[in-house]
C-alpha positions in Angstrom: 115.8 88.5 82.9 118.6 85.9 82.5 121.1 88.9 82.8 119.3 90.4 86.0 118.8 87.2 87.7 122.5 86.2 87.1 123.9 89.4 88.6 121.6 89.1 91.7 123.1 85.5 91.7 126.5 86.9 91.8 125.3 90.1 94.4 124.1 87.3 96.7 127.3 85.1 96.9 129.2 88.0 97.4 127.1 89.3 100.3 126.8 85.9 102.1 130.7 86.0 102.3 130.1 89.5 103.3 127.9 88.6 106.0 129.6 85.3 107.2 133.0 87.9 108.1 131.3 90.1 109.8 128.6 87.1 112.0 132.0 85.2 112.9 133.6 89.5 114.1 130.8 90.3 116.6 131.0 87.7 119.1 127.3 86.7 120.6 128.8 86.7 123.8 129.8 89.7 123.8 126.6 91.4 122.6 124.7 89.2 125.4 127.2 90.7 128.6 127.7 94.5 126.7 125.2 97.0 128.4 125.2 98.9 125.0 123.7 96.2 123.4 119.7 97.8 122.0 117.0 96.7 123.3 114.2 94.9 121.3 110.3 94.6 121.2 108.8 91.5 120.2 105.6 92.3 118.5 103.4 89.4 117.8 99.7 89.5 117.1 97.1 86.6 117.5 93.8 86.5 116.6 91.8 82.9 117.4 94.9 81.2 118.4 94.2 79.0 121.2 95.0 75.8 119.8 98.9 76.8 119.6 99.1 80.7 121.7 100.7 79.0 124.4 103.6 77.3 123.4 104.2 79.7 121.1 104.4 82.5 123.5 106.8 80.2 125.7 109.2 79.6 122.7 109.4 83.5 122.5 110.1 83.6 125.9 113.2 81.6 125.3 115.2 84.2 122.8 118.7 84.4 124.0 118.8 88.0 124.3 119.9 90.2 126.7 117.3 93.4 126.9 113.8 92.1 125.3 110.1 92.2 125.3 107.5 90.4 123.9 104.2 92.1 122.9 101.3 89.9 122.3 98.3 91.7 120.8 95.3 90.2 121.3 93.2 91.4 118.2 89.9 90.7 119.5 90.0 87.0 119.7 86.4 85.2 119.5 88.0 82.1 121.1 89.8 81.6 124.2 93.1 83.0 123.4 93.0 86.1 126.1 91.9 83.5 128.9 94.6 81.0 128.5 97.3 83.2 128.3 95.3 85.1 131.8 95.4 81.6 133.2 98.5 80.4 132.0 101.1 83.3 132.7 99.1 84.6 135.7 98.3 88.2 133.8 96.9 91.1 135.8 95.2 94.5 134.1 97.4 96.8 135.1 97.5 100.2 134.1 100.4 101.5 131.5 101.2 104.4 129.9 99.7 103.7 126.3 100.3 106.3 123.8 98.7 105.9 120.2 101.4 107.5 118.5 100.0 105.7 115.2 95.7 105.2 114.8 94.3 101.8 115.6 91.4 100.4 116.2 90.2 101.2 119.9 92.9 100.1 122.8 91.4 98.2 125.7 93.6 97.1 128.5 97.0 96.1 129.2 98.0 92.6 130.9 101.1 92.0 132.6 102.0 88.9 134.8 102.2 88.7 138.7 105.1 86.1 138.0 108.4 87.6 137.8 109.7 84.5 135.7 107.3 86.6 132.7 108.2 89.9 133.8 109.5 90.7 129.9 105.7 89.6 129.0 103.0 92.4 127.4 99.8 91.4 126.4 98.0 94.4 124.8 93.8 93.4 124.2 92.2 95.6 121.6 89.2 95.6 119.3 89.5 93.6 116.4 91.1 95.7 113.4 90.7 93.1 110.5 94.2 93.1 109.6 98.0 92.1 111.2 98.9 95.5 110.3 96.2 97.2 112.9 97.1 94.7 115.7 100.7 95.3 115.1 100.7 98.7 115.0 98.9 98.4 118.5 102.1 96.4 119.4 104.3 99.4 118.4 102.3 102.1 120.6 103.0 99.8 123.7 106.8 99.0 122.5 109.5 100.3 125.1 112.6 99.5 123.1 114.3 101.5 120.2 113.5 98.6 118.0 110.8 96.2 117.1 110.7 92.7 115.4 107.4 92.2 114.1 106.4 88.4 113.7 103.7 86.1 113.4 102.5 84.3 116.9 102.3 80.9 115.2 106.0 81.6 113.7 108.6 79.5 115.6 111.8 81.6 115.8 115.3 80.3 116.2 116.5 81.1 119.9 119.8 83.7 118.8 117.3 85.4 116.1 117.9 88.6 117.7 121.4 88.3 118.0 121.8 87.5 114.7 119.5 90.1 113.5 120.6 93.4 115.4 124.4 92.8 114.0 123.3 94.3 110.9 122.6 97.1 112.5 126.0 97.4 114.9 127.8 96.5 111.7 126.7 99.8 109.2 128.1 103.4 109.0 124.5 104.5 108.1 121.1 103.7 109.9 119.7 100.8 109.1 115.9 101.0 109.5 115.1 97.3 108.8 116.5 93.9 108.8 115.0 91.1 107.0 115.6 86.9 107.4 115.3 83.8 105.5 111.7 82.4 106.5 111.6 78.6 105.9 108.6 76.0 106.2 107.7 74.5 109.5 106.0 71.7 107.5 107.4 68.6 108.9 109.5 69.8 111.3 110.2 67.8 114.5 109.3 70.5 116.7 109.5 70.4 121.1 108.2 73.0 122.9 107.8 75.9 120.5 111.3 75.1 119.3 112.7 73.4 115.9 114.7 70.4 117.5 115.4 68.9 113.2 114.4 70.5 110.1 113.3 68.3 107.6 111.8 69.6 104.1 108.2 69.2 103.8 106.1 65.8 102.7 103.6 67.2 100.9 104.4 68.9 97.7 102.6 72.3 98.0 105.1 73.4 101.1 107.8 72.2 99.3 107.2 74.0 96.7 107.0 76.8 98.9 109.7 76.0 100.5 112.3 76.1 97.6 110.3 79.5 96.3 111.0 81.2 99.4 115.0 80.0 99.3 115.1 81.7 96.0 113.3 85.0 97.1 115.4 85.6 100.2 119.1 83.5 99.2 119.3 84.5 95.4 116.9 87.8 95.4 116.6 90.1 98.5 120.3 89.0 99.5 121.4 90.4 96.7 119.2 93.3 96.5 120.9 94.1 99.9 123.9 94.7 98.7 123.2 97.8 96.5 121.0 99.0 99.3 118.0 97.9 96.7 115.7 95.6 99.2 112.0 96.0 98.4 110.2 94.5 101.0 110.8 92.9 104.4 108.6 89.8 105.4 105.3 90.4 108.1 106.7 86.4 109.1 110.0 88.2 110.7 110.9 91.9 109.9 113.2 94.1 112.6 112.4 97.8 112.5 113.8 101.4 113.9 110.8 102.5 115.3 111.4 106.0 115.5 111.4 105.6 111.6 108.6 103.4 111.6 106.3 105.2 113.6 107.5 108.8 111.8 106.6 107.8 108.4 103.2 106.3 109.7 103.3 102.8 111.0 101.4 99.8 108.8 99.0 100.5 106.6 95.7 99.1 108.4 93.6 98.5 104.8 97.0 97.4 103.3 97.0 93.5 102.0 100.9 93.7 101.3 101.6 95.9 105.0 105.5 95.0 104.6 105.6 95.9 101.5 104.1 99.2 102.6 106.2 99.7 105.5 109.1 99.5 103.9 108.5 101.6 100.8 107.3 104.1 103.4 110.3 104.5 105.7 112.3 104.3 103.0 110.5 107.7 101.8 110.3 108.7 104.7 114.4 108.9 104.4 115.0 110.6 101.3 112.2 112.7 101.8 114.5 113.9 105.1 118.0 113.6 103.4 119.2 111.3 105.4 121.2 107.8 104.6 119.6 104.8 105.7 120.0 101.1 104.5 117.9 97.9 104.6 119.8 94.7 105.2 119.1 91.0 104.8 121.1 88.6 106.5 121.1 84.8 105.3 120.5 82.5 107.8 117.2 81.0 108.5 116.1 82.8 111.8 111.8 82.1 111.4 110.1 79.1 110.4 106.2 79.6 109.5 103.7 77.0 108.7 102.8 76.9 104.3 99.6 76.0 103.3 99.0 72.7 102.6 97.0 72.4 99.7 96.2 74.2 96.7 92.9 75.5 98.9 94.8 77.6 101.6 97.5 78.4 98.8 94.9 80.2 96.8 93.8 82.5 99.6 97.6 83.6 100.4 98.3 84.3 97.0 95.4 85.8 95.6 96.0 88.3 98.7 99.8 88.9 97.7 98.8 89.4 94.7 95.9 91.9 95.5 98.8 93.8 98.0 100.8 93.8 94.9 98.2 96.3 92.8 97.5 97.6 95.8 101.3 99.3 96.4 101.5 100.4 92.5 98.4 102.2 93.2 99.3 103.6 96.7 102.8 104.5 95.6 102.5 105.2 92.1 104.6 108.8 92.6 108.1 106.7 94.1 107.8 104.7 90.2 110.2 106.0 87.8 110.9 109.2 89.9 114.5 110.3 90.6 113.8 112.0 93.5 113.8 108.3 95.5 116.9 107.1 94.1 117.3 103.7 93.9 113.9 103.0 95.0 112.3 105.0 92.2 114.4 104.0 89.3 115.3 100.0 89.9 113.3 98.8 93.1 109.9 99.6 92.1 110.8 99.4 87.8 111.9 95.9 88.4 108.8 94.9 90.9 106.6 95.9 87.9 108.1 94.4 85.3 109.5 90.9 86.7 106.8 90.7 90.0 103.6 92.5 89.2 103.4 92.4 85.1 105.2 88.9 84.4 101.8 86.7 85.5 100.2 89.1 82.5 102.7 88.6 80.3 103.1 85.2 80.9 99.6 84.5 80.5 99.3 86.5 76.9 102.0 84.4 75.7 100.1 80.9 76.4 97.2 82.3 75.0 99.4 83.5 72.0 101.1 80.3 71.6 97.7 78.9 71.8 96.5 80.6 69.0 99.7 80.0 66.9 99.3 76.1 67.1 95.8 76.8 65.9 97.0 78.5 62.9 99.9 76.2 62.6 102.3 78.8 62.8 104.5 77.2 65.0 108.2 76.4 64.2 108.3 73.3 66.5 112.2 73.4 65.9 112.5 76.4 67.4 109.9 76.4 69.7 111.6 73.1 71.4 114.7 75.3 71.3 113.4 78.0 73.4 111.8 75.2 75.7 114.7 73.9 76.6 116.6 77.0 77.3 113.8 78.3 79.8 113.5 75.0 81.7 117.2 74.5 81.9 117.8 78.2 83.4 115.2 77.4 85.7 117.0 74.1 86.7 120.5 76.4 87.3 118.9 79.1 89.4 116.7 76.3 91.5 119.9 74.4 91.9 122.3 77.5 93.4 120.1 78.1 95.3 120.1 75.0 97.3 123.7 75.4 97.2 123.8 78.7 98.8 121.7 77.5 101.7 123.7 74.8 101.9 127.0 77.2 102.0 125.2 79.3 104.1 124.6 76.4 106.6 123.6 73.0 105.9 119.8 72.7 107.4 118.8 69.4 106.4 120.8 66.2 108.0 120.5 63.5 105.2 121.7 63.8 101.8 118.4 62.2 100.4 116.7 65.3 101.8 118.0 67.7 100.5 117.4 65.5 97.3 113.4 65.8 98.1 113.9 69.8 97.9 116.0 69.6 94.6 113.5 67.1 92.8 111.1 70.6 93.0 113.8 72.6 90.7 112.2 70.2 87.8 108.3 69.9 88.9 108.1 73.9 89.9 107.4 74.6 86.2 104.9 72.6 84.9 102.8 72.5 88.6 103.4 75.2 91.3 104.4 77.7 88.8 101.2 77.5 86.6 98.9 77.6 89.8 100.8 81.2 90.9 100.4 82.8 87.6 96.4 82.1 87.9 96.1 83.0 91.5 98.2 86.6 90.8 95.6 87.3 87.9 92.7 86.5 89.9 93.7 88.5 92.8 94.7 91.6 90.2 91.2 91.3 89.0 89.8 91.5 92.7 91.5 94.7 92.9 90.3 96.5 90.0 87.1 95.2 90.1 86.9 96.4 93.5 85.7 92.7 94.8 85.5 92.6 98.5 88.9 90.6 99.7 88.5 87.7 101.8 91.0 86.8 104.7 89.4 83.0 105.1 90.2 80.9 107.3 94.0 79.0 107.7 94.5 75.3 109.0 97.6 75.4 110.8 99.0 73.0 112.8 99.5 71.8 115.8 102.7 71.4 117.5 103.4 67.9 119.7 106.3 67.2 121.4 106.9 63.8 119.5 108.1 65.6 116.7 104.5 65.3 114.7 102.1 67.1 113.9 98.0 67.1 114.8 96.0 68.8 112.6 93.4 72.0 114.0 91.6 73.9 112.2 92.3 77.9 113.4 91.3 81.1 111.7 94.1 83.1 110.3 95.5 85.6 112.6 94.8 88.2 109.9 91.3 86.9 109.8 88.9 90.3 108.6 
């Protein structure tokens, strides 16, 4: 692990550089006044959002981007999500060329405004599907463009996201089906208008936790899986797609509780199965901030659901694991999700139980054991700490030295509190699966967005809400 970890280390630093030539090459300006630049579809669903649908609908508005859409599905909201955003953006059913070129739940009606100024706006009603993936999938039928970012409608994206994200694609010899982006917490924020005015890392020690974890995933792991063309997933928060791939090998996976996960193993398939080259890219800046849950409550309901997606893709795509016929995919990207992702909470847990037992016996070689202690913790203290470097080389987000000191006091607490509290969530949410227990979406706090720079608590249902 100390060996893999320290190569995706070095991978990630190398294509950070990689990326920062090629960012500083393709001048924004020019993409925004070249008629070749591709157009985009914003896909965004929202189920019971009427606490925050309208600003957040008005930050996406905003994208500095020259040919763009945004798709708001409306996944049969109980609340009054469809009639504020009638009200507010003056929407007329109008009729449109639909085409269900991948199976949802059934299609309703179209909205588009009778206001010019939100001429780029879709809203797309439809029966509740239970799941993003079903809502966004919806999006995809209505999509125009010859790409799609898929994103959550409470995410706030930064305004040149889609600048920054299609120059992966402009940049490569061979396709690239999907871009990925560094997510970051919204927690704390000072927020104005849908938009991230000063980033701050979050008070309370949950979202910070989460905070630093997702750093690590994106800076020091999918960066560097990038490079060799190795990326396993790209994020539901912010993910941009080739939608003729997307919608050839199938579109989300409506049951699916790890749909990006999905997705992507699917196009990639999809690919090799048709002999053609293709590559996944990550770039390093932080283009989406989403909200984290704020106690260990909420946290428990995201990741017993991760982890239930997790079993879920081993099962669904047992045939890719440890067959040569998908490459890369086959022989590291899924070997390496088993072993460090979907076995390491089992493993980990035997060996407490194990060492349990050994202190009972009194077995133990405290010497030793101390020994091994200290290595573990200290590698988890290096890792934790490059990472915060990288972002920082990457650009620094935070303003003050002393917080980015509240991030990198996490690198020694992570072990001993948020790292326990993962390893029991995965196990539970393994045993869901295989005991074929019903999964529950639950409910999601999220918050509210003021123009002060706080934040007022609502309670909302999760836009994935079954």
């Amino acid at each position: 692990m100390f060996i893999v970890y320290l190569v995706l280390g070095v991978l990630s630093f190398i294509n950070i550089t990689r990326y920062r030539t090629y960012n500083s090459r393709i001048d924004d300006q020019f993409l925004i006044d070249s008629p070749l630049t591709p157009g985009i579809s914003v896909v965004a669903p929202a189920y019971n959002e009427e606490k925050t649908i309208i600003v957040n609908v008005k930050s996406l508005l905003t994208l500095n981007y020259p040919l763009y859409e945004v798709i708001i599905v409306n996944d049969g909201s109980k609340d009054k999500t469809l009639e504020l955003l009638i009200d507010e953006f003056e929407l007329e059913e109008t009729p449109y060329a639909y085409v269900e070129r991948i199976k949802t739940k059934p299609f309703k009606r179209i909205f588009k405004s009778v206001n010019p100024k939100y001429s780029m706006l879709t809203v797309v009603d439809k029966m509740n599907g239970g799941t993003k993936a079903d809502a966004s999938n919806a999006g995809i039928n209505a999509s125009q463009y010859d790409y799609f970012l898929c994103t959550d409608v409470d995410c706030l994206l930064e305004r040149n996201t889609l600048l920054r994200m299609i120059k992966p694609v402009l940049n490569s010899k061979d396709r690239v089906i999907a871009v990925g982006a560094t997510l970051r917490m919204s927690n704390s924020c000072e927020i104005k208008d849908g938009i991230i005015e000063r980033v701050k890392p979050p008070n309370k020690l949950i979202p910070r936790f989460q905070e630093l974890e997702y750093l690590r995933a994106y800076l020091f792991g999918k960066m560097g899986w990038s490079l060799v063309n190795a990326v396993p997933n790209v994020s539901g928060g912010l993910g941009l797609f080739d939608k003729e791939v997307a919608v050839n090998a199938g579109g989300y996976d409506g049951e699916s509780h790890a749909e990006d996960m999905d997705m992507v193993s699917k196009m990639a398939a999809y690919m090799i199965n048709n002999h053609q080259k293709y590559r996944i890219e990550y770039i390093p800046v932080s283009c989406c901030w989403t909200e984290g849950p704020p106690n260990i409550k909420i946290l428990s309901r995201q990741r017993i659901r991760w982890a239930t997606g997790m079993a879920q893709i081993f099962f669904v795509h047992r045939k890719i694991l440890l067959n040569p016929r998908y490459k890369k995919m086959g022989m590291i990207t899924f070997p390496f999700q088993l072993i460090y992702e979907f076995l390491a909470p089992v493993i980990e847990f035997i060996g407490i139980i194990y060492f349990i037992f050994l202190i009972l016996k009194g077995d133990v070689n405290w010497s030793m054991a101390g020994y091994i202690f200290l290595y573990s913790y200290s590698l988890a203290i290096m890792f934790g700490t490059l990472v915060i470097l990288l972002d920082n080389f990457v650009k620094r987000q935070y303003k003050t030295s002393r917080e980015t000191f509240k991030l990198w006091l996490m690198v020694f607490l992570e072990p001993f509190i948020y790292h326990p509290l993962l390893i029991y969530f995965s196990l539970k949410g393994y045993f869901n699966f295989y005991t074929s227990k019903k999964m529950e979406w639950g409910t999601m706090t999220r918050q509210g967005y003021e123009n002060t720079g706080t934040s007022k608590k609502i309670n909302t249902e999760d836009s994935t809400n079954a």
